[in-house]
C-alpha positions in Angstrom: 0.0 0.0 0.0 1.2 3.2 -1.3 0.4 5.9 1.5 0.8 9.2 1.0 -0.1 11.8 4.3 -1.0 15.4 3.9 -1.3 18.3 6.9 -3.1 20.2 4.7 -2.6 24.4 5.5 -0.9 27.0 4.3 2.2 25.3 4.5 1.8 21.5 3.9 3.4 18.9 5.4 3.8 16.1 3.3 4.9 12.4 3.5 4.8 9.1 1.4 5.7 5.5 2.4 8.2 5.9 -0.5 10.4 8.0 1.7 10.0 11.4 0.5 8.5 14.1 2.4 8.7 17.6 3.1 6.5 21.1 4.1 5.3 23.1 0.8 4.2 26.5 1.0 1.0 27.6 -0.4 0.9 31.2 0.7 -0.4 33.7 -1.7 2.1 36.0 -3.3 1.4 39.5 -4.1 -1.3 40.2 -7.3 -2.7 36.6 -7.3 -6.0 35.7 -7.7 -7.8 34.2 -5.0 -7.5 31.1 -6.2 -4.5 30.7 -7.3 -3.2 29.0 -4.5 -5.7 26.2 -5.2 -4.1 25.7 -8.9 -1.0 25.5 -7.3 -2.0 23.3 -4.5 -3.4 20.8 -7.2 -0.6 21.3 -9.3 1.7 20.2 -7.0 -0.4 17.4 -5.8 -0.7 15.7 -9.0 3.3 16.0 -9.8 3.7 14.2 -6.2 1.1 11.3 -7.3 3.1 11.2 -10.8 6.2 10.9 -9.1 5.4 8.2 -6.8 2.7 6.2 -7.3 -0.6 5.7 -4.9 -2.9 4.0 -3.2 -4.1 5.9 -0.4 -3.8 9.8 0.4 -4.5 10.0 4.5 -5.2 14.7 5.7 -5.4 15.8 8.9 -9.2 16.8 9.4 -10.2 20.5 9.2 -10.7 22.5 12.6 -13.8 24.1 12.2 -12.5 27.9 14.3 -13.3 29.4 11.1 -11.6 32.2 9.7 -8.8 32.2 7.3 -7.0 29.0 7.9 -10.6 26.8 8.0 -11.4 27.9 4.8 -7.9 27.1 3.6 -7.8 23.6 4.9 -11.7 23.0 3.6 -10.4 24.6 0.3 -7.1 22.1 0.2 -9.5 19.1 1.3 -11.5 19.7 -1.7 -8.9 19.8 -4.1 -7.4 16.5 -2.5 -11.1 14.8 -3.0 -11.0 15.5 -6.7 -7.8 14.5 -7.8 -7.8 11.5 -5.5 -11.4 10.7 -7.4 -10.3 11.3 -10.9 -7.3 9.5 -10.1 -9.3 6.3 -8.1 -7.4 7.0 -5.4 -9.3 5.9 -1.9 -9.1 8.9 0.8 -9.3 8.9 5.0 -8.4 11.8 7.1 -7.5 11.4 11.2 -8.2 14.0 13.6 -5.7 16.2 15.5 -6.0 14.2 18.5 -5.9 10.9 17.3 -2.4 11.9 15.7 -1.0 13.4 18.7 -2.4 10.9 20.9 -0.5 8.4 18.6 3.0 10.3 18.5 2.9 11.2 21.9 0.6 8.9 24.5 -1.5 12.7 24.9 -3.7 14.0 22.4 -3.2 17.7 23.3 0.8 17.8 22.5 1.5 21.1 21.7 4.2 21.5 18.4 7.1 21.9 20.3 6.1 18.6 21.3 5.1 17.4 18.4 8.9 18.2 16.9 10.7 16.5 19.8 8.9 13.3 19.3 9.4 13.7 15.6 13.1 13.9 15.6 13.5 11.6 18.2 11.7 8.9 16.2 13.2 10.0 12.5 17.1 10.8 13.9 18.1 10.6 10.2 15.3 13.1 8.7 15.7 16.9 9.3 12.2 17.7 10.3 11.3 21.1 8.9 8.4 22.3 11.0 5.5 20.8 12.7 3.7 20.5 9.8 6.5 18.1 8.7 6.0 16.0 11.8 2.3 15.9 11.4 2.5 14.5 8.1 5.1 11.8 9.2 2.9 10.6 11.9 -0.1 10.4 10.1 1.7 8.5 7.9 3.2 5.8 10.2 -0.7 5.9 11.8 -2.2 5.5 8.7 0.3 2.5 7.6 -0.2 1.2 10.7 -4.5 1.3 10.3 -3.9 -0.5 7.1 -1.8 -3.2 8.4 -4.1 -3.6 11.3 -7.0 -4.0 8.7 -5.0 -6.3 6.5 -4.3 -8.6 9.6 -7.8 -8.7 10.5 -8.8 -10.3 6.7 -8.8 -7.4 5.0 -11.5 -5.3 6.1 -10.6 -1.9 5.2 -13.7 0.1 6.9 -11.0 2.4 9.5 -9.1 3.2 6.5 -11.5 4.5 3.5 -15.1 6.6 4.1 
């Protein structure tokens, strides 16, 4: 199973089972159109699933505080749900918590947190930001739901919706 984890927001964190990952910025520059940073978004996104093929693209769910950053995330989340379904790529997202909970035993870890348990567990990746660590434990969550589901015949309920 090809995995590949987003922390979708104005900077992305990004990670895929094939070993790549990284934090892309999506902030608006001067004199672009609204959305612009959509087109990018998608852009980018499709030259990822190019580059490394598939199966399953896992996002961090959407805080609903509203404001600037909900809308991005809900914006990003859209664009995700179309390529992955022209693509026939199956989708799942995890909630904050859940995430934390996993990288750190408490699902409230702040990011300073969040970066210590990062590095600590990927010694040999320079984490970038907490973004970076988000993705790369939603990643080893979400590979870790699949092989849970493969163990237990296959049912893959806790992995798709």
């Amino acid at each position: 199973m090809n995995i590949l984890a987003l922390d979708l927001a104005t900077k992305t964190g990004w990670a895929h089972s094939c070993g790549l990952s990284g934090v892309q910025n999506f902030a608006p520059r001067r004199g672009d159109s609204p959305g612009m940073r959509w087109l990018e978004f998608r852009a980018w996104l499709c030259r990822v699933l190019d580059a490394s093929p598939t199966d399953l693209i896992a996002y961090e769910q959407a805080h609903h505080r509203g404001g600037a950053a909900t809308h991005v995330a809900h914006s990003l989340i859209s664009q995700v749900e179309a390529v992955a379904a022209k693509r026939g790529i199956e989708i799942t997202n995890r909630h904050t918590a859940t995430i934390k909970k996993f990288a750190t035993g408490k699902g409230n870890s702040g990011k300073p947190v969040m970066l210590a348990a990062a590095r600590s567990n990927w010694p040999d990746i320079a984490i970038i930001d907490d973004n970076h660590a988000d993705a790369l434990f939603l990643l080893a969550l979400a590979e870790r739901d699949y092989t849970a589901a493969e163990a237990a015949g296959g049912n893959n309920a806790e992995i798709t919706h």
